[in-house]
C-alpha positions in Angstrom: 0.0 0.0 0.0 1.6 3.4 -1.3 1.0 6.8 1.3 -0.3 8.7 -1.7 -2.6 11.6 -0.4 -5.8 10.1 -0.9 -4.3 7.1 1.9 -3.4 9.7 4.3 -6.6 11.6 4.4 -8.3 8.3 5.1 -5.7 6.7 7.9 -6.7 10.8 9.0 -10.5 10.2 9.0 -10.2 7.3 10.2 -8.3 8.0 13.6 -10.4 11.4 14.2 -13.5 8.7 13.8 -12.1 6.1 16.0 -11.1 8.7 18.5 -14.5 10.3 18.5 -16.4 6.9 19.1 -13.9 6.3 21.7 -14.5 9.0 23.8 -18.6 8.9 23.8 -18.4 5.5 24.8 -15.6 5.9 27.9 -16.1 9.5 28.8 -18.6 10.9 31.7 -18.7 14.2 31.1 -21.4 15.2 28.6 -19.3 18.2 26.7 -16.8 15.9 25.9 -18.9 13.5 24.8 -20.6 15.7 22.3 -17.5 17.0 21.1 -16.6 13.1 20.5 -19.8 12.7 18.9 -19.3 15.7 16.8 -15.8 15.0 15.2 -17.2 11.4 14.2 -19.9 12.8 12.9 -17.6 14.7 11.1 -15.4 12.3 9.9 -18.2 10.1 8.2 -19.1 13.1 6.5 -15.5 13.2 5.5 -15.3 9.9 4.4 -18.7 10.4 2.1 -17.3 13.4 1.0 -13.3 11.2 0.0 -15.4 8.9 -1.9 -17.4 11.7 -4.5 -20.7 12.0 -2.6 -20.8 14.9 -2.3 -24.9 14.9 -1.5 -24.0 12.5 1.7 -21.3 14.1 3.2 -23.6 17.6 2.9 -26.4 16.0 4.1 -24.6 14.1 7.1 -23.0 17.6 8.0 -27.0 18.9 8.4 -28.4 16.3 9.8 -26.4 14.6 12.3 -23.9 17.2 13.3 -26.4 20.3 13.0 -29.4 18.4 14.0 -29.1 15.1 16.0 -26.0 16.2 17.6 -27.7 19.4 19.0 -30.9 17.3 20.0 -28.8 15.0 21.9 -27.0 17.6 23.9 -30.2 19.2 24.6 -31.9 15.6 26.3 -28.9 14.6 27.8 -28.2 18.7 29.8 -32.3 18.8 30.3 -32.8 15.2 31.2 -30.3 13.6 33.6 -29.2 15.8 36.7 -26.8 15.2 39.4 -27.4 16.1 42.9 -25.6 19.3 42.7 -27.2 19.9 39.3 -25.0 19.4 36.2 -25.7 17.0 34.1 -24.3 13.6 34.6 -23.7 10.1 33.0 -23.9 6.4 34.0 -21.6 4.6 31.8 -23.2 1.2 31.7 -21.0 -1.5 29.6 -22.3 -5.0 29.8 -22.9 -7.8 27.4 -25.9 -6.8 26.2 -25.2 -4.1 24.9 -21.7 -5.5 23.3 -23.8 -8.2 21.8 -26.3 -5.3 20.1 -22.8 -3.8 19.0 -21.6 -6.1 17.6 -24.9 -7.7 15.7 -25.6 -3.9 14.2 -21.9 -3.4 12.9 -22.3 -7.5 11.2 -25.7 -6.2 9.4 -23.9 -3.1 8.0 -21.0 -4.8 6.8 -23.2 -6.8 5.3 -24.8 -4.9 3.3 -22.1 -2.8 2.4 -19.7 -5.7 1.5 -20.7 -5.3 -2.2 -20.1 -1.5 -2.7 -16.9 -1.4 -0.4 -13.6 -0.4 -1.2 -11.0 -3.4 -1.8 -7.7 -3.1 0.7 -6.2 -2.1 -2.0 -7.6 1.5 -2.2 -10.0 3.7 -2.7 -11.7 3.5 -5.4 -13.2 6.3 -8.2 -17.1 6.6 -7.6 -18.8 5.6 -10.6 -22.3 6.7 -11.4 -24.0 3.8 -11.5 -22.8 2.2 -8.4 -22.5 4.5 -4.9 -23.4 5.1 -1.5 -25.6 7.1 -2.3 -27.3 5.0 -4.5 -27.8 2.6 -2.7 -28.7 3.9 0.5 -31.5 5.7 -1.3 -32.5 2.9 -3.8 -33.9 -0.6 -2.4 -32.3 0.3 0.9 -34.7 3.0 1.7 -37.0 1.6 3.8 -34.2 0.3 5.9 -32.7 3.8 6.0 -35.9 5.4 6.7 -37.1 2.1 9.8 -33.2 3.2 11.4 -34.2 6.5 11.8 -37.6 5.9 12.9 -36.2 3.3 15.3 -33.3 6.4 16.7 -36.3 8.4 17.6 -38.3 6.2 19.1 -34.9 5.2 21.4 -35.0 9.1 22.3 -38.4 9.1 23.3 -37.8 6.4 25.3 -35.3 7.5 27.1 -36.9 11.0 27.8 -40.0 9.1 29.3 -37.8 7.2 31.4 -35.6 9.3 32.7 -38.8 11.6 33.3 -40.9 9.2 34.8 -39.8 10.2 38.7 -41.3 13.3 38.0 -44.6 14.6 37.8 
């Protein structure tokens, strides 16, 4: 494998993206876990944007960093208080939750296993065969239950961690 620049920007992305998800999953305190959840938010967009699609990494920048990323900050600082009143975390690892990990990244590899890029490098988008179309073509409806299903998750978490009050 040659370090061209196209191989650097992507060893790049990919260790902002890993060091993002790293910190939202070990950190406690809730600025610094949206700032994790921020720069991988980021870096996907960045990815989208290595590969030509241009229409994904635009809309992953408005979507999930402008929008999903403020609505989570806003539950999480309006939701869960500590005694003194900041906001605070539980970090609860266990192996349910690995298990779910580990079953969602096996589906998206999955389906992504025909349209990825070989070891080799990455490869020139072509117009018949992206992301982009494929994420919007028969995968639709999958796209579309995944985001019903994230906002159902929220709502269920807001009733929960609201249901002490009155």
């Amino acid at each position: 494998m040659t370090l061209d620049a196209t191989n650097i920007v992507y060893l790049g992305l990919s260790a902002v993206a890993l060091g993002g998800a790293l910190t939202v999953v070990f950190t406690r305190n809730v600025t610094r876990m949206a700032i994790g959840l921020g720069a991988f938010f980021l870096a996907v967009a960045g990815f989208f944007a290595l590969h030509l699609l241009s229409f994904l990494a635009v809309a992953q920048i408005f979507l999930y960093v402008g929008g999903v990323l403020v609505l989570f900050v806003f539950a999480i600082m309006l939701v869960h208080r500590t005694e003194d009143g900041s906001p605070g975390l539980e970090s609860r690892h266990d192996i349910g939750s690995l298990s779910v990990v580990a079953g969602i990244f096996g589906l998206t590899t999955w389906a992504l296993y025909d349209i990825s890029p070989s070891l080799t490098g990455i490869p020139e988008a072509t117009p018949d065969v992206t992301l982009g179309a494929v994420l919007l073509g028969d995968m639709l409806p999958h796209f579309e239950a995944a985001g019903v299903l994230l906002l159902i998750a929220l709502i269920a978490v807001l009733v929960i961690a609201g249901g002490d009050r009155e």
